[in-house]
VOGU-3710 file (C-alpha; in Angstrom, 3 decimals, decimal comma):
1> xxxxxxxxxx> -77,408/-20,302/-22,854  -80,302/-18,482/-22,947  -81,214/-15,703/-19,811  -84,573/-15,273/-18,402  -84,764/-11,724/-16,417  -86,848/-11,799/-12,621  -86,139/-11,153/-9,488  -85,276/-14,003/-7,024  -87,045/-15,087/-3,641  -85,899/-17,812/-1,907
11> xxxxxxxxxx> -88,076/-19,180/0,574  -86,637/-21,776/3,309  -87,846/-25,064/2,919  -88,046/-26,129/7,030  -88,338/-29,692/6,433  -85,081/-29,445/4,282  -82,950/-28,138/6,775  -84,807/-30,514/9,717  -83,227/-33,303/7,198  -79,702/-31,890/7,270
21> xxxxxxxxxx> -79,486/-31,449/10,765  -81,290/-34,678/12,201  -78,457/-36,404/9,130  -76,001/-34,787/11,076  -74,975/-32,875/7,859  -74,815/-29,942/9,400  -75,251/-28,408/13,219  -76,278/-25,411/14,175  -74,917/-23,302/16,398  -76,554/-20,391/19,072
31> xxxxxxxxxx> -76,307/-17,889/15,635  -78,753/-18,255/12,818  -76,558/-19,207/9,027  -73,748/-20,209/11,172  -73,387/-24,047/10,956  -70,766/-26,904/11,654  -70,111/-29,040/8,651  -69,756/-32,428/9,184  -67,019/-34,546/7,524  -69,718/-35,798/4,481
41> xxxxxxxxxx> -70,325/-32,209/4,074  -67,148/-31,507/3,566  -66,435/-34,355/1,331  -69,390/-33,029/-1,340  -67,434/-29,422/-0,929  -64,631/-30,379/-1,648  -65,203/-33,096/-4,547  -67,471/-29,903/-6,138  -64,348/-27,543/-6,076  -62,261/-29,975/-7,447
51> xxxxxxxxxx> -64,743/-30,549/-10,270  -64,762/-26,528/-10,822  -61,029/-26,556/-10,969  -60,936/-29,359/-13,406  -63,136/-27,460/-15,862  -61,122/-24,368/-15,613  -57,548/-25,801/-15,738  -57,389/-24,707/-19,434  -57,679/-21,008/-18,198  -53,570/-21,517/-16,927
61> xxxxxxxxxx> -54,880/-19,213/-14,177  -52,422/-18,459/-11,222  -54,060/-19,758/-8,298  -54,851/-18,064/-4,917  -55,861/-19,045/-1,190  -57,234/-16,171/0,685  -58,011/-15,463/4,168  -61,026/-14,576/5,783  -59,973/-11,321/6,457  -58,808/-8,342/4,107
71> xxxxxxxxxx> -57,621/-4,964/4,835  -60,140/-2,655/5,865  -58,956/-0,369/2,828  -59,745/-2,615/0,717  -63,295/-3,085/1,512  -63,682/1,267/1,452  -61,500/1,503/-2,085  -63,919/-1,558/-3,265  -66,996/0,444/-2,678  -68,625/-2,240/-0,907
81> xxxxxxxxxx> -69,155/-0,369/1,975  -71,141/2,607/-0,289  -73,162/-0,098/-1,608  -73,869/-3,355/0,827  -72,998/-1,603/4,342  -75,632/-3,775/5,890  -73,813/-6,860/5,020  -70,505/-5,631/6,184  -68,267/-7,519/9,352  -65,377/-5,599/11,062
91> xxxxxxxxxx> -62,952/-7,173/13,011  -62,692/-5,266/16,878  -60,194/-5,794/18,825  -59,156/-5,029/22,653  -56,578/-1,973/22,685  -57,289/-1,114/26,222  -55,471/-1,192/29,749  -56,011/-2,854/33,049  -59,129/-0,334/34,227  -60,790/-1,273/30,517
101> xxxxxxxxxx> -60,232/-4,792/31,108  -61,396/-4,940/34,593  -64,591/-3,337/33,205  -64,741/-6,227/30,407  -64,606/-8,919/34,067  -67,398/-7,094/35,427  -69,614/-7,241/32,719  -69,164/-10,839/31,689  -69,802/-11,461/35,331  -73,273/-9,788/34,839
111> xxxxxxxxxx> -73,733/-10,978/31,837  -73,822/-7,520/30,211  -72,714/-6,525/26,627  -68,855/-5,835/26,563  -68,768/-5,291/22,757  -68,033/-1,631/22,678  -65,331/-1,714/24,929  -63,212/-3,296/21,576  -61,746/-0,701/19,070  -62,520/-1,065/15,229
121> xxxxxxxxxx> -58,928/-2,725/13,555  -57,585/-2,792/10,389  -59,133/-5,856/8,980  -62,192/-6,811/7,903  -64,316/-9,774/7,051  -64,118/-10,493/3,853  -67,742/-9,969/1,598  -66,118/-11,515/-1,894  -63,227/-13,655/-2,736  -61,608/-11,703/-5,477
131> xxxxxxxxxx> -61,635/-8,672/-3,389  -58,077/-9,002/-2,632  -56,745/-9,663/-6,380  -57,183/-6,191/-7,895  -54,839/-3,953/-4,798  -51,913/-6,726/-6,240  -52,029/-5,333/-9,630  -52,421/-1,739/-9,271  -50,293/-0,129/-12,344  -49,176/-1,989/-15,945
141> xxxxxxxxxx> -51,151/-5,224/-17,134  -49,371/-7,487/-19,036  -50,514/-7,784/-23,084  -53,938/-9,824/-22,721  -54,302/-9,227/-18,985  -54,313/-11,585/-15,989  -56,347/-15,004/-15,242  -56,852/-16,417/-11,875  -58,522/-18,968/-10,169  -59,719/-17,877/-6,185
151> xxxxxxxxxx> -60,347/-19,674/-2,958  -61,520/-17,704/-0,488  -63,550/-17,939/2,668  -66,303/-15,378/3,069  -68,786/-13,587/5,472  -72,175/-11,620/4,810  -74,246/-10,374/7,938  -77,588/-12,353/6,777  -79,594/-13,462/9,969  -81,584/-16,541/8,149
161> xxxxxxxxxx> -82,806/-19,967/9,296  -81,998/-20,725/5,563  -79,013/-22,965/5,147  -78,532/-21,638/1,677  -77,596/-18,024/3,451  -74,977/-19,006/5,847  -72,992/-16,247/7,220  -69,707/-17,620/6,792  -69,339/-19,418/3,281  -66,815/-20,510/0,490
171> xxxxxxxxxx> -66,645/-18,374/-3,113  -64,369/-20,329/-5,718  -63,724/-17,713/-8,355  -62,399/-17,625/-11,799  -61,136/-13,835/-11,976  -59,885/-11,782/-15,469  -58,474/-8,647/-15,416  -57,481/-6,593/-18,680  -58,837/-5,443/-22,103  -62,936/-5,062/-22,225
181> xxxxxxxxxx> -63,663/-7,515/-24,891  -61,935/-10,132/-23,148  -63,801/-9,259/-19,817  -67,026/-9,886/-21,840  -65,765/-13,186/-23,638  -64,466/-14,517/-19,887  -68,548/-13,702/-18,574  -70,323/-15,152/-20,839  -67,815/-18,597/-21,664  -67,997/-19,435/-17,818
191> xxxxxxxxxx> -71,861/-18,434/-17,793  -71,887/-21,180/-20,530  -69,691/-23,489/-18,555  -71,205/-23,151/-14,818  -74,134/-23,912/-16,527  -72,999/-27,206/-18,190  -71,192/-28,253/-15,249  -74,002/-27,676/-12,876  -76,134/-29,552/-15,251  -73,573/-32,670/-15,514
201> xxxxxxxxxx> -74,515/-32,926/-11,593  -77,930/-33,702/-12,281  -78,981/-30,038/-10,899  -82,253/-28,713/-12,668  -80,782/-24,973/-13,206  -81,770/-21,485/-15,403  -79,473/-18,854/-15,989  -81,680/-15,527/-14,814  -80,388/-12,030/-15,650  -80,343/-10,174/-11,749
211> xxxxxxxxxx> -78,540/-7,598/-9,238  -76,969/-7,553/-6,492  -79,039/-6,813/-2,813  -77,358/-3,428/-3,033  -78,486/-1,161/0,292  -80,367/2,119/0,361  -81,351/5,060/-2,533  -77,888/4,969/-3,733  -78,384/0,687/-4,224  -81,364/1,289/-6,335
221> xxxxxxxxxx> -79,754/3,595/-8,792  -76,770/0,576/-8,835  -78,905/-2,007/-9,133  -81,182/-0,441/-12,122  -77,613/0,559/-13,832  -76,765/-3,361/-13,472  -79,845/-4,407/-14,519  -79,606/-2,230/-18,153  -76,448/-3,080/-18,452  -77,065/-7,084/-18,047
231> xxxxxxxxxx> -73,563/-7,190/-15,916  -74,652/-10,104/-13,494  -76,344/-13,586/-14,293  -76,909/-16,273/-12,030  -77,073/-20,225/-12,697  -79,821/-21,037/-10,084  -81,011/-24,366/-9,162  -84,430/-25,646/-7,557  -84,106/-27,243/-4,280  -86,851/-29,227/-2,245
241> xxxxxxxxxx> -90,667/-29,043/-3,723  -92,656/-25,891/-2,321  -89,197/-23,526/-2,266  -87,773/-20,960/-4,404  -84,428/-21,367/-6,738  -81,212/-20,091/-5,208  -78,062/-18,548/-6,649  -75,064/-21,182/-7,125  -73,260/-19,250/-9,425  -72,909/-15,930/-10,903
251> xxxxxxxxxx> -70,873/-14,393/-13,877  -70,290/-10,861/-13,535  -69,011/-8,259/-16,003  -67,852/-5,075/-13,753  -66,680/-2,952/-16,609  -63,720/-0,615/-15,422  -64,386/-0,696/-11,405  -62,023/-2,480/-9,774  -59,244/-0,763/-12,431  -60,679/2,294/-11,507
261> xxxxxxxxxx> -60,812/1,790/-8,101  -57,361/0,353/-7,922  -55,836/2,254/-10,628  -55,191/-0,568/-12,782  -54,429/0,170/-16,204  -53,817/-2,155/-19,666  -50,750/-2,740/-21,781  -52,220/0,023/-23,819  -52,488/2,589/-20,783  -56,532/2,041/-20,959
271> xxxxxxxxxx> -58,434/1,499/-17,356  -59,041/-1,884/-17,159  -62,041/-3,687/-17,025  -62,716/-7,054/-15,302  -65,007/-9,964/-14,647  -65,158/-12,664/-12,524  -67,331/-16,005/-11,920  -68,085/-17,344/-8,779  -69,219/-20,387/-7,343  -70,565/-21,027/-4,218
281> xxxxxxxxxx> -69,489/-24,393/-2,837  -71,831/-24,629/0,117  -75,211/-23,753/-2,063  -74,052/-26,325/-4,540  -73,401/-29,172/-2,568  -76,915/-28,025/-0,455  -78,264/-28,182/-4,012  -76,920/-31,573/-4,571  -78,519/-33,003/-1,561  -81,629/-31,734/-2,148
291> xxxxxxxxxx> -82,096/-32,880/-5,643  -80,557/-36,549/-4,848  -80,747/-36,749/-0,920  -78,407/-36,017/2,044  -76,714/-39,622/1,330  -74,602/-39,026/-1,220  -73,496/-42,973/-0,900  -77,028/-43,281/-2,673  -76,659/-40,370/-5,631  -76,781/-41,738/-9,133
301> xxxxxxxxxx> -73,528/-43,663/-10,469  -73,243/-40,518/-13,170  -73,226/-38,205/-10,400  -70,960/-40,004/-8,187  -68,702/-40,060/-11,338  -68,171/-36,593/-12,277  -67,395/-36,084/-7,947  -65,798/-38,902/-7,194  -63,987/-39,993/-10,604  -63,208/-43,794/-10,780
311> xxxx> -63,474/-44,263/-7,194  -66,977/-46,000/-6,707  -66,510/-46,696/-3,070  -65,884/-42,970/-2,103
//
């Protein structure tokens, strides 16, 4: 489909999020874009991935379930740290001994911060869900490279009252690694197909040409490479009258980064070059509730359909 190039601003549609709270859609918690989901929440999310996995079951992609956390490595060899540091979690952990926790008493008695008593660990929150494919493959590709399909649960430090940028999300990922024209064909087929099946749901979308929110002097030389380069388009979809679109997919082309950054190489001995789609499951189904309404007993039969196949009653 055809890609219009700007840059996005969402703006946070109050009202909107009043609705999915006094629904008891979602609850909020004592940190902004941290949320509860309640059980018809959770019912949209999940239909949606199963609908994305439907779509892409003739990719024969290996499937993976990832944790929330990844190895600290990882997110340094990545180069998300160069590039995004400011929305970057680590995990911290208590390595200390009796006098260090007697200090941690004290201060929760006072109500004082205790935080940098902990020690940086090894792990990290993880910022993307295919992060943790590439470190699996480092060396030989088979002929025609590797497919998979990614679950993963993921975390961005974004202090917003905006639902749509929740701290701690969901990115369901179709992932190729391999030989450059295939990286290419697998962007631009699932641009193509996020974009039909976000379409299907009744979603009023455009696919816009973008970056990523990349941090600092060094992010502004990225971003302007990314942007010449048209490596990342988003599917975006209007929500509530009076707010801006936001990103429920993208479709990424990242040439030879990850293989260079994990020394991953092709049948041929070439760097390898990879791509990756992702959808994100809590946008959509916000999405989906603002373009039909937070009762999704009520959405149109056709949309209930595509969700809920054969099962009117769901």
């Amino acid at each position: 489909m055809p890609c219009t190039v700007r840059t996005l601003a969402h703006s946070p549609n109050p009202g909107f999020r009043a609705d999915l709270l006094r629904a008891g859609i979602l609850h909020r918690t004592s940190v902004e874009g941290l949320y509860i989901r309640s059980e018809r929440f959770e019912r949209v999310a999940q239909a949606v991935d199963h609908l994305v996995s439907s779509a892409g079951a003739d990719e024969n992609a290996e499937a993976l379930y990832f944790p929330p956390v990844i190895p600290r490595e990882v997110l340094e060899r990545s180069g998300y740290v160069r590039s995004l540091p400011d929305l970057v979690g680590i995990v911290s952990t208590f390595e200390g001994d009796d006098a260090a926790h007697a200090e941690i008493l004290y201060r929760l008695d006072r109500g004082s911060d205790w935080g940098d008593i902990f020690e940086p660990s090894q792990v990290a929150l993880c910022p993307a869900a295919c992060h943790l494919v590439y470190p699996r493959h480092t060396g030989s590709l088979p002929p025609g490279g590797l497919r998979f399909e990614v679950f993963g649960h993921c975390f961005r430090h974004e202090l917003s009252p905006d639902p749509a940028r929740m701290q701690a999300f969901r990115q369901h990922e179709f992932v190729y690694i391999g030989d450059p024209d295939m990286a290419l064909k697998h962007r631009d087929m699932w641009l193509e197909r996020a974009a039909h099946i976000l379409a299907g749901l009744g979603l009023a979308i455009e696919a816009v040409l973008t970056t990523d929110a990349f941090f600092g002097r060094l992010g502004r030389l990225l971003s302007e490479r990314q942007r010449a380069e048209a490596l990342k388009h988003e599917i975006v979809a209007q929500a509530d009258p009076g707010t801006g679109a936001i990103a429920v997919a993208s479709s990424n082309y990242h040439l030879d980064h990850f293989g260079r950054a994990f020394e991953i190489v092709t049948a041929q001995g070439a760097v390898a070059h990879s791509a990756c789609v992702g959808f994100a499951t809590e946008r959509i189904t916000l999405a989906l509730m603002a373009a039909h309404g937070v009762d999704s007993d009520a959405w149109r039969p056709e949309v209930r359909e595509l969700l809920w196949p054969s099962a009117s009653g769901a």
